[in-house]
Structure formats: structure tokens, C-alpha cells
C-alpha positions, 0 to 999 in steps of 0.5 A: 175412656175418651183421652184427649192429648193437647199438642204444642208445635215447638222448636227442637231445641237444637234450632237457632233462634232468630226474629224478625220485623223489628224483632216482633214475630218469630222467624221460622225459617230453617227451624226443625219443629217436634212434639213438645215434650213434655206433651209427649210424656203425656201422649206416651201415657195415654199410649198405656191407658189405650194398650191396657183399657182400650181408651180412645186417643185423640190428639189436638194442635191449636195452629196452621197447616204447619204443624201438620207434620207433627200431628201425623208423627203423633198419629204414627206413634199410636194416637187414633186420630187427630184435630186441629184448629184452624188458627195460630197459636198466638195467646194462650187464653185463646188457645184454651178457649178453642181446646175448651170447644174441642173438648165440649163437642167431643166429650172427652173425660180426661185431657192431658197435656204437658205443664207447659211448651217449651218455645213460650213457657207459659205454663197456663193453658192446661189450668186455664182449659180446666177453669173454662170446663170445671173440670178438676186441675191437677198440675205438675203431674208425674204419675197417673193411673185410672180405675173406672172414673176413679183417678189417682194422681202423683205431683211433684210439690217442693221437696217432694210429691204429693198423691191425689184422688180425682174422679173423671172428668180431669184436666192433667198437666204432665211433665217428666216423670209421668213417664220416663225418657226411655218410654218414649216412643219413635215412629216406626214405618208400619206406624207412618203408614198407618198414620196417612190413613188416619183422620185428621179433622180440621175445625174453625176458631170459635171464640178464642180472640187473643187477649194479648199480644206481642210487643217485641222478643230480645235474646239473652246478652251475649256473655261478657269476656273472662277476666282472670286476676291473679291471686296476689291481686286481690283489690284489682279484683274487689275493684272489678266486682265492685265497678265493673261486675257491680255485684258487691 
């Protein structure tokens, strides 16, 4: 089995935001970036299907020199070796495209990827990529085991989960649940080591010219001051709900 596990290059959540040329582009400067998370989750399940089948891991990044760093701790955590294509991640209709060709050469039969980055939000690419592949889509997924070319898939559906039956090849969007927090693994030194040795292949875009673009970024207002209104006060208060709060 030949996995392909999507990487996205994202801010640790810690990392103070901030944006620059008149709020159009996203300033970089001083900010930690980390293995999305949730493609995490899904790079850790492959981890299992490699240590239990003997799968093959591949990690792909969509992006720049940059975001090298987090390729090779993905390749310290165990990954076999690594692509990334040369280009930014701006659009994700593009970046679904160029995993698309990824995909193709390499004849990888099931691809995870988290349900979606945490910088951005979008949730698209991972069903976007399947639509490009005809490959079968399965979205929120928070358990998968694989027998032969047979799936079985678990996703979370609104109060509760639903159990599928997939044949290979498949596109999983994965989220927390698909493994636990405390499966996750930490690179160790003979991991890193390793890491420096394995391949990581560099590719040029093919076709996948943005079909958006960025206007501008605005950060969430900052939270108004607290008024405290005493109990025995209760039309000062409807008045503030009313006038200031505009709630009622």
C-alpha cells in the first residue's frame, strides 16, 4: 500500500498574528510554524498501517523553501520520504491541482489529509483533490482500518458517527479521532538523524494557476470594555441592551 499523507505548513497557534502591505499578505516574521494538526493525525495513522502492513509513507507540502523544516520533522517522525512542490500555497483549487499530479505520477492508492488547516480553514482541498482523481471522498473521518484494497471508514455525522465501506483507491479527510492526542508522536534524535538522510524531492507546479486571490485580512475587534449594572437597576440595563449592545 502506497500512502500519501498532504502536509500543510501552518502557525503554531501560539504565534502572534499580524499582516502586512496594507493588510494584504501575512507577516511571517517571528512566527513558529508546525505540522498542521490535524494532518498530523492523519501522518500518525499511516504511521500504523506502515508498522502493522509494511505501507510505504510519502509526505507532500504544497509551498516554499520554508516549509522544509516541517517536511523533515514529518520525516523524522517516520514518513519514508518527502515531495514538495515548488510553489506557494495561495488558492486551494491550486493546491489541489499540483497534489492531483503528485498523486498521478506516484501512483499512490490512498491519500490522507487533515479536514482541513488550521491558518486558513478552508476545508476544500482534501475533497477537491478526490473530485480531480475520481477517487472515492470520505470527510470528517475519525476511524480507518484497511484490509487488502477493502476500507472501513468511521466519520462523525451530527450526533453521532456513521461506518462506511470503500474500496482503495481513497481520498480520507481526517480530524481528531482518527487517532488520539496521545498517539501523536514527538521526533526522537535517532528519528532526526535519519531524517537528514532521507529523500526529499523537489517538483515544479504544473497547472495549478490560482483561481482566487486575496483582498485584504482584518483581525477580530477588540473586546469592548465590561459594564457592570446594579441589580436594582434594571432599566439602565434594558436601556444599554437596547441602545448600546442592540441585542434586544
Amino acid at each position: 500500500m502506497k500512502i500519501l499523507v498532504c502536509i500543510s505548513h501552518v502557525p503554531d497557534t501560539t504565534s502572534k498574528i499580524n499582516f502586512t502591505e496594507n493588510n494584504t499578505k501575512f507577516d511571517t516574521n517571528g512566527v513558529q510554524f508546525v505540522i498542521n494538526p490535524y494532518d498530523e493525525f492523519a501522518l500518525t495513522r499511516a504511521m500504523w498501517f506502515k508498522e502493522k502492513q509494511g505501507a510505504t509513507i510519502t509526505v507532500v507540502n504544497v509551498g516554499t523553501m520554508a516549509t522544509e523544516p516541517t517536511l523533515r520533522k514529518a520525516l523524522a517522525i517516520g514518513a519514508d520520504n518527502a515531495i514538495r512542490v515548488n510553489t506557494e500555497a495561495t488558492d486551494g483549487l491550486a493546491v489541489a491541482k499540483e497534489l492531483a499530479e503528485v498523486v498521478k505520477s506516484g501512483g499512490y492508492n490512498l491519500v490522507l489529509a487533515g479536514k482541513e488547516s488550521i491558518d486558513y480553514n478552508g476545508g476544500m482541498v482534501p475533497g477537491m483533490l478526490a473530485a480531480l482523481l475520481d477517487y472515492n471522498f470520505v470527510n470528517a473521518c475519525i476511524g480507518l482500518e484497511i484490509d487488502g484494497d477493502k476500507a472501513t471508514i468511521s466519520r462523525e455525522i451530527d450526533g453521532g458517527k456513521e461506518i462506511l465501506s470503500s474500496n482503495l483507491p481513497l481520498v480520507i479527510a481526517g480530524q481528531k479521532g482518527l487517532v488520539e492526542e496521545k498517539e501523536l508522536r514527538i521526533p526522537n534524535m535517532r528519528g532526526i538523524m535519519m531524517a537528514r538522510k532521507k529523500p526529499l524531492t523537489i517538483v515544479e507546479p504544473t497547472n495549478g494557476s490560482p483561481a482566487t486571490e486575496i483582498a485584504s485580512f482584518e483581525k477580530p475587534a477588540a473586546r469592548t470594555a465590561c459594564k457592570l449594572v446594579d441589580a436594582d437597576h434594571v432599566e439602565e440595563l434594558i436601556s444599554l441592551l437596547h441602545n448600546e449592545a442592540k441585542v434586544i
